[in-house]
BALUMZA-860671 format. One record per residue (C-alpha): residue in three letters; x, y, z. Coordinates in steps of 0.1 Angstrom, whole numbers, plus 2048, in hexadecimal, padded with zeros to 3 digits. Each point is the difference from the previous one (the first is absolute). Layout:
! BALUMZA-860671
ALAXYZ...
***
This chain:
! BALUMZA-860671
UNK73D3E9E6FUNK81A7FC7E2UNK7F881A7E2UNK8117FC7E0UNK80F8217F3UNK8178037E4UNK813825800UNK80D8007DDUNK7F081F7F5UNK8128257FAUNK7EA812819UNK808803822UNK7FE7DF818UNK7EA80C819UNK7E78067DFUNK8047DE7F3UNK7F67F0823UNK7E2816804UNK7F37F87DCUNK8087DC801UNK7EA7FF820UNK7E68177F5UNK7FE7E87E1UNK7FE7E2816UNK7E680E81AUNK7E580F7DFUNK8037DC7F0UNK7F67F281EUNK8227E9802UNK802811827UNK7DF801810UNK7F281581DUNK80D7FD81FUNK8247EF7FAUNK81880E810UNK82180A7E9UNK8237F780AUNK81281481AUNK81881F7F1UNK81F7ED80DUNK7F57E57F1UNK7F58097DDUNK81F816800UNK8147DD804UNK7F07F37E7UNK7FE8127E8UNK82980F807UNK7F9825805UNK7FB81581AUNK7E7803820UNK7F58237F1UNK7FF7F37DFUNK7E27E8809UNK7F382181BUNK7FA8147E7UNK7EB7E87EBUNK7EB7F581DUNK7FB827805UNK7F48037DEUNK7E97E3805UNK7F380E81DUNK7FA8207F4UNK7E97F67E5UNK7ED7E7811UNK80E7DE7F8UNK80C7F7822UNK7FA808822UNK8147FC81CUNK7FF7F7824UNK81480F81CUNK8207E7807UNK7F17E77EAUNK80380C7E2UNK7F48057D8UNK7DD7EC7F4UNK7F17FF7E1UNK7DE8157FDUNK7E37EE7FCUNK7E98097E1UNK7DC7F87FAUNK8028097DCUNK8177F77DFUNK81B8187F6UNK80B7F27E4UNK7F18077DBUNK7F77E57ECUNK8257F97E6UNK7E88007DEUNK7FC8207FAUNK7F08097DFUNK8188157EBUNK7F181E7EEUNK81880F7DFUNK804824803UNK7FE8047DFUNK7FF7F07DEUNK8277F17F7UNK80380E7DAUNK81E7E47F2UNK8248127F9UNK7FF7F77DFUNK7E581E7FAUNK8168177E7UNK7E48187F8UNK7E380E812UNK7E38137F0UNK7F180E81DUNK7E981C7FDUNK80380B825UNK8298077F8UNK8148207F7UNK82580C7F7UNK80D7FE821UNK8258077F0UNK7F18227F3UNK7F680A823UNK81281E80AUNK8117EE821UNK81B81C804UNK7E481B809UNK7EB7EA80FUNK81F7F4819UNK80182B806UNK7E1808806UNK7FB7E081CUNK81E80F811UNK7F1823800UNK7E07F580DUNK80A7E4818UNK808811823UNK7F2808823UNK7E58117F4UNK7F07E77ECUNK8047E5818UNK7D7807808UNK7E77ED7E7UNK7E98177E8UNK7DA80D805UNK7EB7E37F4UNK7F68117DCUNK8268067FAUNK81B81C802UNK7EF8217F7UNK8218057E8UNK7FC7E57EDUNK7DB8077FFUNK8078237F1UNK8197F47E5UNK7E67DE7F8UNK7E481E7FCUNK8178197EBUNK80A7DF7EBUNK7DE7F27F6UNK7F58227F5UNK8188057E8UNK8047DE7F3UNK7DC7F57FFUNK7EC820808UNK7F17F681CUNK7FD81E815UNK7FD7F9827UNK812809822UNK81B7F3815UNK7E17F781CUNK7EC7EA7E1UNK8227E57FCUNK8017E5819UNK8237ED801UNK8007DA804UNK8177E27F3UNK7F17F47E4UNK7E27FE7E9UNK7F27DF815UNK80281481FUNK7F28227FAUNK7E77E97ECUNK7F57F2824UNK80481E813UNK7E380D7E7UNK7EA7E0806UNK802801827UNK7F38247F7UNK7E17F97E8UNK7F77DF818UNK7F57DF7F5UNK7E180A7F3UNK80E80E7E4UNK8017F27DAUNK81B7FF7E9UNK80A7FD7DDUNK8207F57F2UNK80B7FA7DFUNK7FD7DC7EDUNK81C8007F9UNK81081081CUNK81980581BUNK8007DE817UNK80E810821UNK7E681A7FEUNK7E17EB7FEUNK80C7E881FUNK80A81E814UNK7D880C7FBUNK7F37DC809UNK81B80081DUNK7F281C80DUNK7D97F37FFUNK7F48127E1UNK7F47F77E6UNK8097FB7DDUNK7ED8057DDUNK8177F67DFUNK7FD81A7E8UNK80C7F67DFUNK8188147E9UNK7FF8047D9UNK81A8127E8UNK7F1823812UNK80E7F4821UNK7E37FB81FUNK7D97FE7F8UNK7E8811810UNK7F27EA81DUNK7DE7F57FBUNK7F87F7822UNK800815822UNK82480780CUNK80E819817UNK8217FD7F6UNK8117F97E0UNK8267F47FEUNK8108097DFUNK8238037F0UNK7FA81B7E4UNK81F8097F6UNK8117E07F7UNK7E97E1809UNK8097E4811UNK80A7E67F0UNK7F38067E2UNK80F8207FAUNK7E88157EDUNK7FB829805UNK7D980E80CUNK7FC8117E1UNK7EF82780AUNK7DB7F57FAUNK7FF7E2818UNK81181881CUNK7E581C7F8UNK7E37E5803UNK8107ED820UNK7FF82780EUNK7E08077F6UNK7F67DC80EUNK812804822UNK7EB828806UNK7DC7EF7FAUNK8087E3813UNK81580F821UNK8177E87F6UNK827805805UNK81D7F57E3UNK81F7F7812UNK81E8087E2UNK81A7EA804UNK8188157EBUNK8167E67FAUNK81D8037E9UNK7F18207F4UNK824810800UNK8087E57E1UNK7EC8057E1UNK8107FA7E1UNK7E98097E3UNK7E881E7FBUNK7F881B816UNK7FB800828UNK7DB7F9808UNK7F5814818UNK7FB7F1824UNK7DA7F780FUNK807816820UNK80E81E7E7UNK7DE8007EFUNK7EE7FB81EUNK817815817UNK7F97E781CUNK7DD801808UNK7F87D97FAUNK8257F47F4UNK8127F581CUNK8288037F3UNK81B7E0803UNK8278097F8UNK81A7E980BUNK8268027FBUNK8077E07FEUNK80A8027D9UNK80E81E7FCUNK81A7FB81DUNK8007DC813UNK7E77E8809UNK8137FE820UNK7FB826809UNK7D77F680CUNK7F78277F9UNK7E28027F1UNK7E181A805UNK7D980A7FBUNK7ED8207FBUNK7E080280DUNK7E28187F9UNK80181981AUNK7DD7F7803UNK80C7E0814UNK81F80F818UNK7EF80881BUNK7F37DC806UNK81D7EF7F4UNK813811817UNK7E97FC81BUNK7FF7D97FDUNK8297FE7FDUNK80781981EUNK8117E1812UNK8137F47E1UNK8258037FFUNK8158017E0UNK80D7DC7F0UNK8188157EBUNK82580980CUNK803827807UNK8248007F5UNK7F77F47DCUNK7DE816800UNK81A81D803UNK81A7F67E6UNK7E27F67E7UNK7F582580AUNK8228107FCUNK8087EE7E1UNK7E180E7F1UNK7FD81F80CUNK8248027EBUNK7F87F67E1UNK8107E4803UNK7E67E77FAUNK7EC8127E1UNK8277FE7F5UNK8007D6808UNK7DD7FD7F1UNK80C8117DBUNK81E7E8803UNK7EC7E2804UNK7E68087E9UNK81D7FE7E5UNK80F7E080FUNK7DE7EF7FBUNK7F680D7E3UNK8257EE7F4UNK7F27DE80EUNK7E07FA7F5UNK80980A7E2UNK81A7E7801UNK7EB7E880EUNK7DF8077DFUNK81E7FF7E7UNK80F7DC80EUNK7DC7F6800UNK7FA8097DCUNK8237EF7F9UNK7F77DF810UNK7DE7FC801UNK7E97FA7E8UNK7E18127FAUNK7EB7E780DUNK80D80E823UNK7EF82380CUNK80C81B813UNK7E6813813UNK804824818UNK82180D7EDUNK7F2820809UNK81180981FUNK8117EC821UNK8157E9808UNK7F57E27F3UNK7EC7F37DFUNK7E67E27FEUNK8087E57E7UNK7DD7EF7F4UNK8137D87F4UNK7EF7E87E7UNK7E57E980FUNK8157E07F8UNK81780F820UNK7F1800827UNK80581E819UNK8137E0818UNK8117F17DDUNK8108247F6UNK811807820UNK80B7DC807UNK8118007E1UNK809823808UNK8127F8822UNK80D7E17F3UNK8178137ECUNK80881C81CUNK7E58167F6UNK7E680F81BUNK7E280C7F0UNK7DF80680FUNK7DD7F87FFUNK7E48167F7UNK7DE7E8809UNK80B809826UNK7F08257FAUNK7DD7F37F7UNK7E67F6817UNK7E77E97E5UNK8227F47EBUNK8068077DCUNK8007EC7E1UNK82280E7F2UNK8217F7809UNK81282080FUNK82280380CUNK80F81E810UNK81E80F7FBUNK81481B811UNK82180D7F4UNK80A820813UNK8187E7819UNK8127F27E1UNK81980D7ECUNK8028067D6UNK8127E07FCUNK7ED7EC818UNK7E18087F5UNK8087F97D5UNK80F7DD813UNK7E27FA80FUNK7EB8027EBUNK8157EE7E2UNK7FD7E1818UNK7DF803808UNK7F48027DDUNK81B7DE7FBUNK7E67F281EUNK7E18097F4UNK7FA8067DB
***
């Protein structure tokens, strides 16, 4: 037998032989049975050495390509099935390709990043990264961090519990279905119409199901029909922006007791409120008897950190920890104990009064280029606190149309009819600014209102 072998590759020759026959034996080019050329002879060959092509057939040998018999020498192994995967493989993009020509993005999941404090950060990772953290956490998170989340919600938003009531976890989605794996499938829910996207598929994901509540300028309505569980963003609704006024969170309360229903309050971007005073949080005037609590750090540091917690009644510890004794923890110990340290001093109530003032500088930037550029015919709606606003466009311009011509001119802007369930007759596009700085986002808009007005 004569095999064809070309050793002009940069790994070793013995490596190139055994691939280049490997190759030829999977595509079926050398079929069961043949017998390969002698070592002297394929060492002739091929102008290398008798070891060279050993060491190859060795290889071969060990993995089940060949076999060999006793002074005859190396055949090919006969296989009753196809090795080889079919060429045309489908292709699936990771992710969607956003063009290089995008100058400015107006994404309301984005922060400061350059007014992280990195320096500390850097410290604090080198404190806490050694020998004795190499083990993961308990499942409901590092008891320090616990502590400091406990101690920090009561002073912030009165809500007064205990370290053994917060249960760590890596984001809102996923302490979201930690809770539904809990409550089981036969549970109802009600989310805001409006609402939160991620939250409602991470619900149906998880087999329950879901009623659409909708929202007016109070915030949430009271559900009308039998739920066991109502979904709600109080404290800065999403998207639309607007703050549960008192009397809606008194009657949602009063609802939730003669119902046995539970509220889960997503607190989010309750730590940004710009105008009037704070509104008291649903599990401060309930003190956690039907308000299941969600907090999340994903703002006030980095979305990147994935630290984010929930308070439950004590009423439901005890079973919730009986039905996650086998968990384990999805969040890094290391970070749980810098979060913890950097809290515990005072570091991030100092980060958070920093911030407050850095966005307070750019939405106001970002209402006055609106006024500047825009004419009146172009509303802003939930100015009240946050990190991003909702702009309510003329009819004569499409959800699609405004962020086409948006794009077209480097501009990513984002669409608002994705958070409704039944659709919506007004054209609503969202826009973020806490990623952005004071010049981009007076640039921005300048060339969106060239775009669209």
């Amino acid at each position: 037998m004569e095999l064809s072998i070309s050793l002009t590759g940069d790994s070793a020759k013995y490596i190139q032989i055994y691939e280049e026959i490997r190759q030829s034996i999977l595509s079926k080019r050398l079929l069961g049975h043949e017998q390969l050329p002698s070592k002297r002879a394929l060492a002739r060959t091929l102008d290398v050495s008798v070891h060279t092509v050993k060491e190859a057939y060795e290889q071969l040998l060990a993995e089940g390509y060949v076999y060999s018999k006793e002074r005859s020498g190396y055949f090919i192994a006969p296989f009753e099935f196809d090795w080889v995967q079919d060429e045309q493989q489908h292709e699936v993009p990771l992710r969607t390709i956003i063009s290089n020509d995008i100058q400015y993005d107006f994404h309301n999941g984005h922060v400061d990043n350059e007014a992280f404090p990195y320096s500390l950060w850097h410290k604090l990772l080198k404190k806490h990264v050694n020998k004795n953290n190499l083990s993961i956490s308990p499942w409901a998170g590092e008891d320090l961090l616990r502590s400091e989340i406990a101690r920090y919600v009561q002073r912030s938003r009165g809500v007064v519990c205990d370290a053994s009531q917060v249960f760590v976890y890596g984001g809102t989605q996923s302490q979201l279905q930690a809770l539904s794996l809990f409550l089981g499938p036969q549970s109802k829910v009600g989310v805001e119409e409006p609402g939160f996207k991620r939250a409602h598929t991470t619900l149906r994901q998880c087999g329950l199901s879901t009623e659409a509540i909708p929202v007016d300028k109070a915030g949430i309505t009271l559900p009308s029909k039998t739920i066991h569980m109502l979904y709600t963003t109080p404290a800065h609704q999403f998207p639309l922006g607007m703050i549960m006024t008192v009397e809606r969170r008194a009657a949602l309360l009063q609802w939730a007791n003669l119902n046995e229903a539970y509220i889960i309050e997503d607190d989010y971007d309750s730590e940004f409120r710009y105008k009037g005073l704070p509104i008291p949080s649903l599990a401060k005037m309930d003190q956690l008897q039907q308000v299941i609590y969600f907090g999340t750090f994903s703002k006030t540091l980095l979305p990147s950190l994935r630290i984010s917690y929930m308070i439950l009644p004590k009423s439901l510890i005890a079973s919730f920890n009986a039905f996650n004794h086998d968990q384990k923890s999805v969040v890094s110990r290391v970070e749980q104990l810098v979060l913890a340290d950097f809290i515990a001093q005072g570091q991030f109530d100092k980060h958070l009064a920093k911030m407050r003032t850095v966005y307070r500088k750019k939405q106001q930037a970002l209402l006055t280029a609106i006024s500047t550029h825009f004419s009146e015919e172009f509303q802003i709606i939930g100015e009240k606190s946050g990190l991003h606003i909702v702009m309510k466009l003329p009819n004569r311009l499409s959800e699609k149309n405004a962020i086409q011509l948006a794009q077209k001119i480097g501009i990513l802007v984002y669409p608002c009819s994705t958070s409704y369930q039944h659709g919506t007759e007004d054209t609503l596009i969202i826009l973020g600014y806490g990623g952005l700085t004071l010049q981009q986002i007076d640039e921005g808009i300048a060339l969106l209102a060239s775009v669209w007005q």
